[in-house]
Structure formats: C-alpha cells, structure tokens
Backbone as XML, in Angstrom:
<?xml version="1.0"?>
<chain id="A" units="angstrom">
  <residue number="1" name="UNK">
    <atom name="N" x="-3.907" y="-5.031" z="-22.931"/>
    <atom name="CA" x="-3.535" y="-3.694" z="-22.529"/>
    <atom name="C" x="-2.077" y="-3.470" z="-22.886"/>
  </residue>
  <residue number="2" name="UNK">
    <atom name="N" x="-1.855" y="-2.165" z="-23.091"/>
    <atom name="CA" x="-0.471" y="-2.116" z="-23.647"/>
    <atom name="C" x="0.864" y="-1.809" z="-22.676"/>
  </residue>
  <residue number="3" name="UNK">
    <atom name="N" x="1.456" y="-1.541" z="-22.806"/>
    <atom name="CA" x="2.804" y="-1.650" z="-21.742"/>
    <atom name="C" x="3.563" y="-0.315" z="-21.659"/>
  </residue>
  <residue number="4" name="UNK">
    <atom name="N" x="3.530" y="0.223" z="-20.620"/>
    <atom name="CA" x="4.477" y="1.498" z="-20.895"/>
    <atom name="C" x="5.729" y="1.344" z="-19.774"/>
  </residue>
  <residue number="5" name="UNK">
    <atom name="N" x="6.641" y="1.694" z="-20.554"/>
    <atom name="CA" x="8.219" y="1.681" z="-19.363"/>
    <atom name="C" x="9.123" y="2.890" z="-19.832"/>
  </residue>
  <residue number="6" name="UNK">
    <atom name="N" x="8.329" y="3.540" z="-18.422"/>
    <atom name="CA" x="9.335" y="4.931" z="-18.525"/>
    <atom name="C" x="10.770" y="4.636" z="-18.135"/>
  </residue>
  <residue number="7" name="UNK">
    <atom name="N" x="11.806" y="5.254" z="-19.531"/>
    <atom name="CA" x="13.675" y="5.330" z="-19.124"/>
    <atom name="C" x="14.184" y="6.377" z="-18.962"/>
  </residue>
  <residue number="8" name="UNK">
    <atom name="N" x="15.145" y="6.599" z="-18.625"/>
    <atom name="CA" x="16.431" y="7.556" z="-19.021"/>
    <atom name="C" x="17.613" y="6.874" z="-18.829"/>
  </residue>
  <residue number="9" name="UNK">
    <atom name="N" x="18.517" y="7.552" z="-19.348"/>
    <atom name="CA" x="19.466" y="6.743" z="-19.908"/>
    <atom name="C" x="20.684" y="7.818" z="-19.203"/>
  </residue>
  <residue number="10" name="UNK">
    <atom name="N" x="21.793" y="7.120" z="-18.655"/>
    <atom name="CA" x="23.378" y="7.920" z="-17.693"/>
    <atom name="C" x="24.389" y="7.380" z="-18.877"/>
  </residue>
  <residue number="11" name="UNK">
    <atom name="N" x="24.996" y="8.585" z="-18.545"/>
    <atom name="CA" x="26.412" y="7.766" z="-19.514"/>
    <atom name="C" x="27.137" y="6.572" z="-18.483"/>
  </residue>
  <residue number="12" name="UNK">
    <atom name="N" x="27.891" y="5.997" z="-19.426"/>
    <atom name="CA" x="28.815" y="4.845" z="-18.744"/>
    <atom name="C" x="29.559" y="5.525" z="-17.492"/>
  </residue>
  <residue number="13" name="UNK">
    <atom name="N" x="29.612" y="4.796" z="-16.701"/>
    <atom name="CA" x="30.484" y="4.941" z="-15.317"/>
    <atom name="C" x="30.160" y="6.194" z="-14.864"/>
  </residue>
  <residue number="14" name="UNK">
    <atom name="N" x="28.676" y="6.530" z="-14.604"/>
    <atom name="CA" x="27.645" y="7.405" z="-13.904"/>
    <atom name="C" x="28.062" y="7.426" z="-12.423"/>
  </residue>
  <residue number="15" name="UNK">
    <atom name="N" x="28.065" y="8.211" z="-11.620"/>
    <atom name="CA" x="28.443" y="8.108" z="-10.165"/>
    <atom name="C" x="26.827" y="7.730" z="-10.250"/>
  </residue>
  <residue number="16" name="UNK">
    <atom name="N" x="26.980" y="6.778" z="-8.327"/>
    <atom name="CA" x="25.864" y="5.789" z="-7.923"/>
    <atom name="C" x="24.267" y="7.397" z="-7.496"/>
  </residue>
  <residue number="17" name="UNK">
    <atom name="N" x="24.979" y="8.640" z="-7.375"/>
    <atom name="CA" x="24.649" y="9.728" z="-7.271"/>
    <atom name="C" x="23.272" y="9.809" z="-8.415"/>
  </residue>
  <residue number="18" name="UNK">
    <atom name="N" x="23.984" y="9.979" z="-9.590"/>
    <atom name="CA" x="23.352" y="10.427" z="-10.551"/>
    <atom name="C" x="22.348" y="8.943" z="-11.033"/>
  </residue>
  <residue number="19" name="UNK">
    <atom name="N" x="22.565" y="8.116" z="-10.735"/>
    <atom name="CA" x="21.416" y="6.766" z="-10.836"/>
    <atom name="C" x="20.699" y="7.144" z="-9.980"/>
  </residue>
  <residue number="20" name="UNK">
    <atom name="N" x="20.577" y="7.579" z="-8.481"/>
    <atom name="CA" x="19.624" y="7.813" z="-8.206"/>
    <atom name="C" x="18.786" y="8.660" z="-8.042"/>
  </residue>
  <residue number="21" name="UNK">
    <atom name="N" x="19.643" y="9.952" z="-8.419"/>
    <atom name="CA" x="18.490" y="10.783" z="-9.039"/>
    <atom name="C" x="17.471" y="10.882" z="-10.095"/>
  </residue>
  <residue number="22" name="UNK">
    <atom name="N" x="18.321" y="9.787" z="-11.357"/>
    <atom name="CA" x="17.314" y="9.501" z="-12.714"/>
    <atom name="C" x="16.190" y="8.919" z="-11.847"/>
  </residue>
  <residue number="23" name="UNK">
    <atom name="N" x="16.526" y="7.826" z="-11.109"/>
    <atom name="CA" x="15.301" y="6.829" z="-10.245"/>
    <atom name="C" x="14.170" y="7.387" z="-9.614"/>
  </residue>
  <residue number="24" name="UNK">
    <atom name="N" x="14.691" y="8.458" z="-8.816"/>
    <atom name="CA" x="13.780" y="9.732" z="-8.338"/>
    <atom name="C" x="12.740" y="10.276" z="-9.455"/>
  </residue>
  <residue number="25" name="UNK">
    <atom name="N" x="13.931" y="10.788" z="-10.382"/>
    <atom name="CA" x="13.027" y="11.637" z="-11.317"/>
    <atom name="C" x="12.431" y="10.677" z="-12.478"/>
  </residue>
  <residue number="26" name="UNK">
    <atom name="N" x="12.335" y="8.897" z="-12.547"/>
    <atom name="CA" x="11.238" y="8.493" z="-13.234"/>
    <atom name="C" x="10.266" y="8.039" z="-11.434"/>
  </residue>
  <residue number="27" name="UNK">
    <atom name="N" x="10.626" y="7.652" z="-10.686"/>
    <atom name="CA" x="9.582" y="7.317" z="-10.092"/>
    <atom name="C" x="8.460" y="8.447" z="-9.652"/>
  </residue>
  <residue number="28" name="UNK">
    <atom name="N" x="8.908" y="10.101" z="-9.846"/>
    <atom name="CA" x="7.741" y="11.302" z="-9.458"/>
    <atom name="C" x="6.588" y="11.295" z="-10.861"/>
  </residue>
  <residue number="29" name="UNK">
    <atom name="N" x="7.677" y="10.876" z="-11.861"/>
    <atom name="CA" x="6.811" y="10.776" z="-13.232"/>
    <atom name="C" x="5.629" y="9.722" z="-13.143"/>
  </residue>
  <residue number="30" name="UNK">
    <atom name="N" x="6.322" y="8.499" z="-12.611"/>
    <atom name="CA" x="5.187" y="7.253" z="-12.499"/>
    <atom name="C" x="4.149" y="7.755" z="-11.891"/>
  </residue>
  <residue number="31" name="UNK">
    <atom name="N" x="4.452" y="8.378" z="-10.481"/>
    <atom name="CA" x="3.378" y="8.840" z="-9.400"/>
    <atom name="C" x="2.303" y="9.116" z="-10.402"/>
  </residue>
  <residue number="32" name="UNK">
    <atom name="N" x="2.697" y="10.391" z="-11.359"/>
    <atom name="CA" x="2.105" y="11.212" z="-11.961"/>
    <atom name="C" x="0.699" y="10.396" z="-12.964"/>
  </residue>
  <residue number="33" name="UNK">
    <atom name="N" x="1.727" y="9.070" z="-13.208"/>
    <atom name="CA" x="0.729" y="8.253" z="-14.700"/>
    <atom name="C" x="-0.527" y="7.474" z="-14.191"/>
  </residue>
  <residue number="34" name="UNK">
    <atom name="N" x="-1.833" y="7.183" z="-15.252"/>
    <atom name="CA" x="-2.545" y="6.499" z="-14.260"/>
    <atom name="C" x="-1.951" y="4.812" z="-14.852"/>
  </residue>
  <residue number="35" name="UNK">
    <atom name="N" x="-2.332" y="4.120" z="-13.878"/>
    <atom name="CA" x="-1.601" y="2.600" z="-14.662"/>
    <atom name="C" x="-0.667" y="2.494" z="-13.521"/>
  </residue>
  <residue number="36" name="UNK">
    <atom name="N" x="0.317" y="1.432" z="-14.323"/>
    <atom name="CA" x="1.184" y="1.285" z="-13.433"/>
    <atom name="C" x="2.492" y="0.716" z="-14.415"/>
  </residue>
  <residue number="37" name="UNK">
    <atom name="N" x="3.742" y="1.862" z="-15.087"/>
    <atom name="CA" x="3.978" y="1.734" z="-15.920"/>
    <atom name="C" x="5.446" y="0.896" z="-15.469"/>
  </residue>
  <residue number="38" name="UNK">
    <atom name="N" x="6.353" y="1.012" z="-16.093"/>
    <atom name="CA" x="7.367" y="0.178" z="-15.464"/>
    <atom name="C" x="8.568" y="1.511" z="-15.385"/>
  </residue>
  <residue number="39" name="UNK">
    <atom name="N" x="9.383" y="1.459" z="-15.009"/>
    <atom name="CA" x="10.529" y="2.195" z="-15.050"/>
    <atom name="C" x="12.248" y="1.515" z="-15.383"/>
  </residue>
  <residue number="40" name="UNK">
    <atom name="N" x="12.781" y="2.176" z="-15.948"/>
    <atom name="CA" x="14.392" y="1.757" z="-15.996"/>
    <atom name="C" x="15.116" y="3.031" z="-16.066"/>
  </residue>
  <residue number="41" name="UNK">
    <atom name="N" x="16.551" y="2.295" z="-15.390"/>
    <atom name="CA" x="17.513" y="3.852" z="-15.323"/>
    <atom name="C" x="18.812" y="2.838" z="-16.509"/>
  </residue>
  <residue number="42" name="UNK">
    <atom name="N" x="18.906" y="3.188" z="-17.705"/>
    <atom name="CA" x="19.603" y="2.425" z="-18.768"/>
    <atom name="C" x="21.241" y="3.427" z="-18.856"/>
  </residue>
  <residue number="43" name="UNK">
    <atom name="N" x="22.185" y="2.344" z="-18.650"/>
    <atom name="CA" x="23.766" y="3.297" z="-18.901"/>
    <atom name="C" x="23.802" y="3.383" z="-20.593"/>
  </residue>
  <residue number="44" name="UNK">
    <atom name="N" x="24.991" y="4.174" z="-20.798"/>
    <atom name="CA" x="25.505" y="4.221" z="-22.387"/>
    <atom name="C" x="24.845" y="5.285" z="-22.770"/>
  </residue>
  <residue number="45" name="UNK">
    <atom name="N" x="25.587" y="5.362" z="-24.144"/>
    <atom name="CA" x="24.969" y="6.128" z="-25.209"/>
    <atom name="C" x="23.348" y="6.607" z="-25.198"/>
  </residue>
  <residue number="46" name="UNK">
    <atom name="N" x="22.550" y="7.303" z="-25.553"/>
    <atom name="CA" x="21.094" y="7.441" z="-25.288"/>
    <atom name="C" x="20.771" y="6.711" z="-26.990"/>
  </residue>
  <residue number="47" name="UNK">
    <atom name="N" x="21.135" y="7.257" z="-27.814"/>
    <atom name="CA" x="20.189" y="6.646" z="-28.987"/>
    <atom name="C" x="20.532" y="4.703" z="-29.041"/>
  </residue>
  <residue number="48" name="UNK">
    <atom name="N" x="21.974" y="4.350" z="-28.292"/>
    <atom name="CA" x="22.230" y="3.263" z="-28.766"/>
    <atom name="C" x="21.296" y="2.011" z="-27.091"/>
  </residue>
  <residue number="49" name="UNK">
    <atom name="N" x="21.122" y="2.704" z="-26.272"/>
    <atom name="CA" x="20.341" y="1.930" z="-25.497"/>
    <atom name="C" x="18.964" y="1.779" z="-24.978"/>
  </residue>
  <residue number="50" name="UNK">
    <atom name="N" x="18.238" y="3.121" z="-25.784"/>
    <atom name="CA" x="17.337" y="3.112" z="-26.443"/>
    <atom name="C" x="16.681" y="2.044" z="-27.609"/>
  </residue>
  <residue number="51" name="UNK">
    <atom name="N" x="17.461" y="1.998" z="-28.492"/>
    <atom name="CA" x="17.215" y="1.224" z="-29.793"/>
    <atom name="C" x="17.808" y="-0.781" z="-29.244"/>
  </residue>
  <residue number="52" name="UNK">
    <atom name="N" x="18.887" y="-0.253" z="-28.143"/>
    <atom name="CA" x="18.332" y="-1.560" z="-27.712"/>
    <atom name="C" x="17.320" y="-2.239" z="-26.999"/>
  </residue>
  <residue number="53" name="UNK">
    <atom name="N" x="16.696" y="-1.438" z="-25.945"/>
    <atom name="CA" x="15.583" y="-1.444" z="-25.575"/>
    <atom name="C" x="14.245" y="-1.801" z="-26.161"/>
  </residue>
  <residue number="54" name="UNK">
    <atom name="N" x="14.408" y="-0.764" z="-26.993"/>
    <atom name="CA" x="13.341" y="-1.050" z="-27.945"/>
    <atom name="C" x="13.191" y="-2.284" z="-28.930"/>
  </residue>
  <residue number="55" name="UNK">
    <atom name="N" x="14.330" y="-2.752" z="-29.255"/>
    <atom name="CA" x="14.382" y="-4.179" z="-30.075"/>
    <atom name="C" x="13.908" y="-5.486" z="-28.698"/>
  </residue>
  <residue number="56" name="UNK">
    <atom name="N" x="15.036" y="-5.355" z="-27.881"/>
    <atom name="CA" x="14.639" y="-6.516" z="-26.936"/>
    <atom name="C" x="13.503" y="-6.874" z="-25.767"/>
  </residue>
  <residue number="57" name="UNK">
    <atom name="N" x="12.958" y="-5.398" z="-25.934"/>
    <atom name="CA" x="11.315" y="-5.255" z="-25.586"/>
    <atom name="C" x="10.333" y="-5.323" z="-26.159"/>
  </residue>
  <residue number="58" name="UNK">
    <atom name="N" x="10.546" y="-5.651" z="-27.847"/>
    <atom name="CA" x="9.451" y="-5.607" z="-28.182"/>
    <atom name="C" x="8.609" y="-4.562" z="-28.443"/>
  </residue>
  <residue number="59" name="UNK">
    <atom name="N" x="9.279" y="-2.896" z="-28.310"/>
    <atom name="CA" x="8.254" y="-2.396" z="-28.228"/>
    <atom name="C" x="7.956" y="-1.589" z="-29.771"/>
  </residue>
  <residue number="60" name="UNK">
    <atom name="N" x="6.812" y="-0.942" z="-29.753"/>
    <atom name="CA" x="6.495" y="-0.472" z="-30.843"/>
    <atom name="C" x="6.539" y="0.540" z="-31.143"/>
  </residue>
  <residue number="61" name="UNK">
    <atom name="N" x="6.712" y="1.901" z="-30.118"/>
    <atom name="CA" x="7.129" y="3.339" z="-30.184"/>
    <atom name="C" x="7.957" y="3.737" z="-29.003"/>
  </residue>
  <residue number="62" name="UNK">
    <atom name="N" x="8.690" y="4.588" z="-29.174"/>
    <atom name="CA" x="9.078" y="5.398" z="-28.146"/>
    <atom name="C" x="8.608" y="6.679" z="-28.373"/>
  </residue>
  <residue number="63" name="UNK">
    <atom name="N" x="8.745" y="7.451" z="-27.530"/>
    <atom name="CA" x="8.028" y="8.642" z="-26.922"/>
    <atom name="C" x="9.122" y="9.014" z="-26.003"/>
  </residue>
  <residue number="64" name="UNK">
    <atom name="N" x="9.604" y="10.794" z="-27.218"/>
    <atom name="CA" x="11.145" y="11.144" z="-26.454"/>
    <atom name="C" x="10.857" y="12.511" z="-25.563"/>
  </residue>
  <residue number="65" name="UNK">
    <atom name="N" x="11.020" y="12.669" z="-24.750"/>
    <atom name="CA" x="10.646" y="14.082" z="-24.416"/>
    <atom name="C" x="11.819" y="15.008" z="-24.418"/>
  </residue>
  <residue number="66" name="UNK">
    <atom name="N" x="12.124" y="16.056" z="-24.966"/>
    <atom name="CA" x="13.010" y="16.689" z="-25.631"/>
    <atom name="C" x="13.348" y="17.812" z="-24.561"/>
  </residue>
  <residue number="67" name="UNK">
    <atom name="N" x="14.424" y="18.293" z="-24.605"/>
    <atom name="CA" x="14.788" y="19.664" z="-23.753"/>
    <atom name="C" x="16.013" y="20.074" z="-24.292"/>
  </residue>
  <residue number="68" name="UNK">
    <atom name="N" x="17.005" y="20.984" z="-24.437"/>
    <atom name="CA" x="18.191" y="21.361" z="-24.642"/>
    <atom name="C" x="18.306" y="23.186" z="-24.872"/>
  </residue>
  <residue number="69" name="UNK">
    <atom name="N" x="19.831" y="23.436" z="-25.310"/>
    <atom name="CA" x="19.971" y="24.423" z="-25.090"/>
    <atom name="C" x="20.044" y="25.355" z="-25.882"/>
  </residue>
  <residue number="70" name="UNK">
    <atom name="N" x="19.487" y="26.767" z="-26.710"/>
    <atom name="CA" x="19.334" y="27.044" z="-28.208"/>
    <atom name="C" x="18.048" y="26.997" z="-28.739"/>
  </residue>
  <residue number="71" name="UNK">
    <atom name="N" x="18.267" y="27.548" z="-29.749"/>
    <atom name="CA" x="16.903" y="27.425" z="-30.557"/>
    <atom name="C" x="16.604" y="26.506" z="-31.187"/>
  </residue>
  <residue number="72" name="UNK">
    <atom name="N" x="17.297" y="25.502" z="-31.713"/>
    <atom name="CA" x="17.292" y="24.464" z="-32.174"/>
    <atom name="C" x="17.171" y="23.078" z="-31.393"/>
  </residue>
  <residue number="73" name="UNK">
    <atom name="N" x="17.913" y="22.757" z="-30.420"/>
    <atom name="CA" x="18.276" y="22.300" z="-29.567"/>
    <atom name="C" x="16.747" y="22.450" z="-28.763"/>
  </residue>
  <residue number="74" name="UNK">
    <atom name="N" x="16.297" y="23.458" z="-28.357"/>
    <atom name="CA" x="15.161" y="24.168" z="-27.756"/>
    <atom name="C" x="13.917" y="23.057" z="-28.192"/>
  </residue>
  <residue number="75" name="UNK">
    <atom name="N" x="14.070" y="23.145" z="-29.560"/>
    <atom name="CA" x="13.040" y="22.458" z="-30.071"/>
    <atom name="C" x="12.449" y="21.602" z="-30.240"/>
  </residue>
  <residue number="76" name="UNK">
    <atom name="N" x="13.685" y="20.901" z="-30.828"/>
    <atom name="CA" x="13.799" y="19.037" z="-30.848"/>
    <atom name="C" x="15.189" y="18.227" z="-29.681"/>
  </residue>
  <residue number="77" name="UNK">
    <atom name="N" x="15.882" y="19.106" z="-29.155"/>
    <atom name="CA" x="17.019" y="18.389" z="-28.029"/>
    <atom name="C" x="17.732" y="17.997" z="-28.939"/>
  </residue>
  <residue number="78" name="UNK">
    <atom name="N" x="19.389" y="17.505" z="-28.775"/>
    <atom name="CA" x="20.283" y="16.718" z="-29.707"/>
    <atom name="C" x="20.455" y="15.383" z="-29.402"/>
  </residue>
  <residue number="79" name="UNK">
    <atom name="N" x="19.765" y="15.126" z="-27.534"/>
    <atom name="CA" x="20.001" y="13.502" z="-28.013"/>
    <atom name="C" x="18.931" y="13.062" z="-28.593"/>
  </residue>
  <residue number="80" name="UNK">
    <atom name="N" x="17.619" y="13.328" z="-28.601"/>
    <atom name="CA" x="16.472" y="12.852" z="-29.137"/>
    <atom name="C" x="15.932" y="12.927" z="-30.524"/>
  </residue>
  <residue number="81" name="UNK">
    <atom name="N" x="16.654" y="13.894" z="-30.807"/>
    <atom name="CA" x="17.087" y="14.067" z="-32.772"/>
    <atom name="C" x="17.837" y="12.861" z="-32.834"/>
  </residue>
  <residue number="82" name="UNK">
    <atom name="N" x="18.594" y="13.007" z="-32.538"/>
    <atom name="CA" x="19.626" y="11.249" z="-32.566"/>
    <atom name="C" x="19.136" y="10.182" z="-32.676"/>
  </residue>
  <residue number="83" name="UNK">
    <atom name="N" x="18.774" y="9.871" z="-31.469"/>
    <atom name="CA" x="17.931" y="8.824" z="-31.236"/>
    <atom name="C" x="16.909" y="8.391" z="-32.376"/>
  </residue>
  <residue number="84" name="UNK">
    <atom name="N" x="16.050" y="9.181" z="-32.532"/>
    <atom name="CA" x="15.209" y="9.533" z="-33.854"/>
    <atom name="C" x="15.498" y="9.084" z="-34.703"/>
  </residue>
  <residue number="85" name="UNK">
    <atom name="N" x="16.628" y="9.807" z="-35.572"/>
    <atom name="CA" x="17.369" y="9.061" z="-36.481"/>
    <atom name="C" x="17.848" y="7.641" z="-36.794"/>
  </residue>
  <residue number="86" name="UNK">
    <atom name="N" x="18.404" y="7.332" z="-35.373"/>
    <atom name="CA" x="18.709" y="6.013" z="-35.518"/>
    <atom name="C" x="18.057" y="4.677" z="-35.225"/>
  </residue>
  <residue number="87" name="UNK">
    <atom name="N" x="17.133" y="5.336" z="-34.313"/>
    <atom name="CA" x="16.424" y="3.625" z="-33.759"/>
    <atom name="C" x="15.494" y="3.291" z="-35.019"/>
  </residue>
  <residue number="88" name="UNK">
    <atom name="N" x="14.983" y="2.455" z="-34.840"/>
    <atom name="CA" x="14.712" y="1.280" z="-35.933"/>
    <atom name="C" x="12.795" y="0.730" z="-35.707"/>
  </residue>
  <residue number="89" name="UNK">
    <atom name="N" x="12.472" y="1.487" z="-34.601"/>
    <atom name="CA" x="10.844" y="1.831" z="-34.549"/>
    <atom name="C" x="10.730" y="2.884" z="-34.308"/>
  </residue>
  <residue number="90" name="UNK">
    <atom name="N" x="9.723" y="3.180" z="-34.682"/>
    <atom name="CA" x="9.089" y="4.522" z="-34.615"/>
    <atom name="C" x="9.237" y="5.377" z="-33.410"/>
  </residue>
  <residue number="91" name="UNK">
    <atom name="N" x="9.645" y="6.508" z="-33.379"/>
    <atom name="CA" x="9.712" y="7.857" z="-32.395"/>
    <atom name="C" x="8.475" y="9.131" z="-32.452"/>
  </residue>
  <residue number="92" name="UNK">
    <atom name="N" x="8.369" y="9.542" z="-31.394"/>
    <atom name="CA" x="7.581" y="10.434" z="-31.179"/>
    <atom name="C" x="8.140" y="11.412" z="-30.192"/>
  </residue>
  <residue number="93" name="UNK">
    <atom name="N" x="8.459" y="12.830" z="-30.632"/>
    <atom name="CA" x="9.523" y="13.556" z="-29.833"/>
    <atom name="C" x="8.680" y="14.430" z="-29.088"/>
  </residue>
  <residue number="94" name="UNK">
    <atom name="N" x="8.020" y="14.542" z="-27.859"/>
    <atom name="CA" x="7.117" y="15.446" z="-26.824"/>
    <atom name="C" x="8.235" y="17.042" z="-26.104"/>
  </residue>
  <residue number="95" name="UNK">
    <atom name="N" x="7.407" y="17.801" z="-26.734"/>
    <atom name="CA" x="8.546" y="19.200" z="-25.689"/>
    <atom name="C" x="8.416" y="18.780" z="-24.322"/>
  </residue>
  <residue number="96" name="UNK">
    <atom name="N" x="9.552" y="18.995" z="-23.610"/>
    <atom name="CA" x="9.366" y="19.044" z="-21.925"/>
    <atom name="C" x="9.004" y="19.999" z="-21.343"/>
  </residue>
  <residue number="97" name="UNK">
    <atom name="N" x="7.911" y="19.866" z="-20.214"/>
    <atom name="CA" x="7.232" y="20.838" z="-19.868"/>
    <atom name="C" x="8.199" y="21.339" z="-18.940"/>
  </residue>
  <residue number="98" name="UNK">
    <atom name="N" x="9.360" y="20.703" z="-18.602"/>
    <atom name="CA" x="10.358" y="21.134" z="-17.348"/>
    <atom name="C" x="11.576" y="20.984" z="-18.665"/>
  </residue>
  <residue number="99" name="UNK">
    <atom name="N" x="12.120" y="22.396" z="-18.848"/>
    <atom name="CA" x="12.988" y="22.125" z="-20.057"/>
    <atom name="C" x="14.439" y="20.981" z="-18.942"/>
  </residue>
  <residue number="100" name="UNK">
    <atom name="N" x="14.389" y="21.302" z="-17.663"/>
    <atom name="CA" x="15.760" y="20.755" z="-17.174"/>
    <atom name="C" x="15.816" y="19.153" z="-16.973"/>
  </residue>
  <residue number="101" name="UNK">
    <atom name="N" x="14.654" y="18.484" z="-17.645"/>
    <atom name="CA" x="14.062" y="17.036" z="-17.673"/>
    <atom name="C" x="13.378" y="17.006" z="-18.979"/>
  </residue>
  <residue number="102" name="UNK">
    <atom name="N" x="14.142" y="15.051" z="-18.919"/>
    <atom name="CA" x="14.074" y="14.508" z="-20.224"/>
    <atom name="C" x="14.183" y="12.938" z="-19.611"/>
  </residue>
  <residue number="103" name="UNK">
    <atom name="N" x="12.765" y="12.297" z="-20.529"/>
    <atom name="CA" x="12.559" y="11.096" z="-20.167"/>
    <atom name="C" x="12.305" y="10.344" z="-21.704"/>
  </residue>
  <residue number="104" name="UNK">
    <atom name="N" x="12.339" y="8.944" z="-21.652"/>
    <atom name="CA" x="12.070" y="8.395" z="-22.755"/>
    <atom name="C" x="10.761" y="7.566" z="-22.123"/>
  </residue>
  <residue number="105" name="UNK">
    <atom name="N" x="9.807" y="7.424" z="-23.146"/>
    <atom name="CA" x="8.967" y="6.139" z="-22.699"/>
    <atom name="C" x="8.616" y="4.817" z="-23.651"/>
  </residue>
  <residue number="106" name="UNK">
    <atom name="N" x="8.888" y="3.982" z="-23.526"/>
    <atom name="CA" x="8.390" y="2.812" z="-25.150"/>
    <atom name="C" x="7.155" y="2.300" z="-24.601"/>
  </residue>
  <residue number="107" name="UNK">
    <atom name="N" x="6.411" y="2.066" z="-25.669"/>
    <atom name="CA" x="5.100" y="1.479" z="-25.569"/>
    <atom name="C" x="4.536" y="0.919" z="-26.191"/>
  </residue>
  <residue number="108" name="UNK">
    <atom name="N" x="3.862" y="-0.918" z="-25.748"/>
    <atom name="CA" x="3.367" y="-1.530" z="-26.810"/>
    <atom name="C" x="4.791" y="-2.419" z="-27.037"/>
  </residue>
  <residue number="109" name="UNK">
    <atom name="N" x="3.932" y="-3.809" z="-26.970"/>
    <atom name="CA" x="4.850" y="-4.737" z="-28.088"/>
    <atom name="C" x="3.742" y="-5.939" z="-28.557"/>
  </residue>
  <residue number="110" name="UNK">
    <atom name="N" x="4.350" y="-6.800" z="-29.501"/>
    <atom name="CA" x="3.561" y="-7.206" z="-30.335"/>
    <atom name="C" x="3.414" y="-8.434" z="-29.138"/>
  </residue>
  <residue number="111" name="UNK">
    <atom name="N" x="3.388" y="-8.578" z="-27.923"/>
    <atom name="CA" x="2.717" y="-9.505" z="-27.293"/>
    <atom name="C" x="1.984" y="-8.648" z="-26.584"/>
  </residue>
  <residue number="112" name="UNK">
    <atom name="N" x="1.778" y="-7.870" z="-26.492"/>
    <atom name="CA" x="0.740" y="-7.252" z="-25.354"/>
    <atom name="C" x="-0.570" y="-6.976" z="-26.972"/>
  </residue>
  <residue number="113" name="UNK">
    <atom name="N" x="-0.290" y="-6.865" z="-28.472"/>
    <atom name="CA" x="-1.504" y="-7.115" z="-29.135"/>
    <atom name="C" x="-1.976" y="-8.360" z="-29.449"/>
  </residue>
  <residue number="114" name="UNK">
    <atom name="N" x="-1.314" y="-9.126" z="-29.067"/>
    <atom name="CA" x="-1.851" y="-10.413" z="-28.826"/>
    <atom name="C" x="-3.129" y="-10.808" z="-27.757"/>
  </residue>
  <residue number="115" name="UNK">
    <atom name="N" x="-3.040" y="-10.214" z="-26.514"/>
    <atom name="CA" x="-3.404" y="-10.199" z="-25.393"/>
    <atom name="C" x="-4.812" y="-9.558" z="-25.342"/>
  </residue>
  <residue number="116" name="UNK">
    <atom name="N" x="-4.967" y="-8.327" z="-26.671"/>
    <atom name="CA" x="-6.176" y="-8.237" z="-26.637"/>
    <atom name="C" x="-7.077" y="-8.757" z="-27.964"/>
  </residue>
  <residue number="117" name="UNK">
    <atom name="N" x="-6.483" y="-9.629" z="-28.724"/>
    <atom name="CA" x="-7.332" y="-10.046" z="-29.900"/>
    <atom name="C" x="-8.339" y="-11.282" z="-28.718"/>
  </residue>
</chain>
C-alpha cells in the first residue's frame, strides 16, 4: 500500500502560533482522508523543503495544492510553480477548493512498491 504524508511548510523562525495552526489545518485535512495518512508541519523555503522531503522520503510524487493572488497566481500559486520547477520528482499541482489554503502531499516510495510485489 502506498504512503501518503500530508505537509505545509512555515518560513524560518515561524511564531509557535503559526505551527499550530498549519497542525490544525493538516490534521482537519487528515480527518477528511480515508487511510491514515501521515502529517508534517516543515520550516524554510517551500520548494527547498519540499524537494528535501521528497528525496529523503523516498517519495515518488508530490501533489501541490495551489492558491494565490491574481490571475496567474490564481491559477497555478507562485510557491507551487516553484516548487514544480525545482524539485527533482514529479509534481502534480491541484486548485484549492479553499483559495485561503494550501497543502502539499508526497506519495509512494520505492519501498512501499516493494511491499506489494
């Protein structure tokens, strides 16, 4: 079975405030999933702790959910265009159905296809 771990990502030196609201707003998401996926609240940059994530997890996609401000922005978001660009597995950018929320999810690594051969 494959692995899903919903993130979002605070900039560096986040008040303890704003960690726990990301925490809030992945644990209403989990409620939401069936499974039982994992969660993280990741500091830094978004495309650069993302793409670390994704290397030292193993995983095989992320799945960005996009929101921002503009028509452009509107469409694809600017950190998740980013991100996109730079990480080093594959992305999949989802509109947010709540434009004022934005989550990342990775899924899949090459030990969980092990697990079902």
């Amino acid at each position: 079975m494959g692995r899903v771990t919903l993130v979002t990502v605070i900039p560096f030196g986040a008040a303890k405030e704003d960690e726990q609201r990301a925490k809030a707003m992945l644990q209403e998401q989990v409620e939401r999933m069936a499974g039982t996926p994992g969660l993280d609240v990741l500091e830094g940059h978004p495309s650069a702790a993302l793409e670390r994530l994704a290397v030292e997890g193993g995983y095989d996609l992320l799945v960005i959910g996009t929101r921002g401000s503009g028509r452009k922005k509107a469409l694809l978001g600017s950190a998740a265009t980013e991100v996109a660009k730079q990480v080093t597995v594959p992305v999949l950018l989802v509109g947010a159905d709540h434009p004022s929320r934005s989550a990342a999810a990775a899924a899949g690594s090459p030990a969980d296809r092990q697990d079902r051969s």
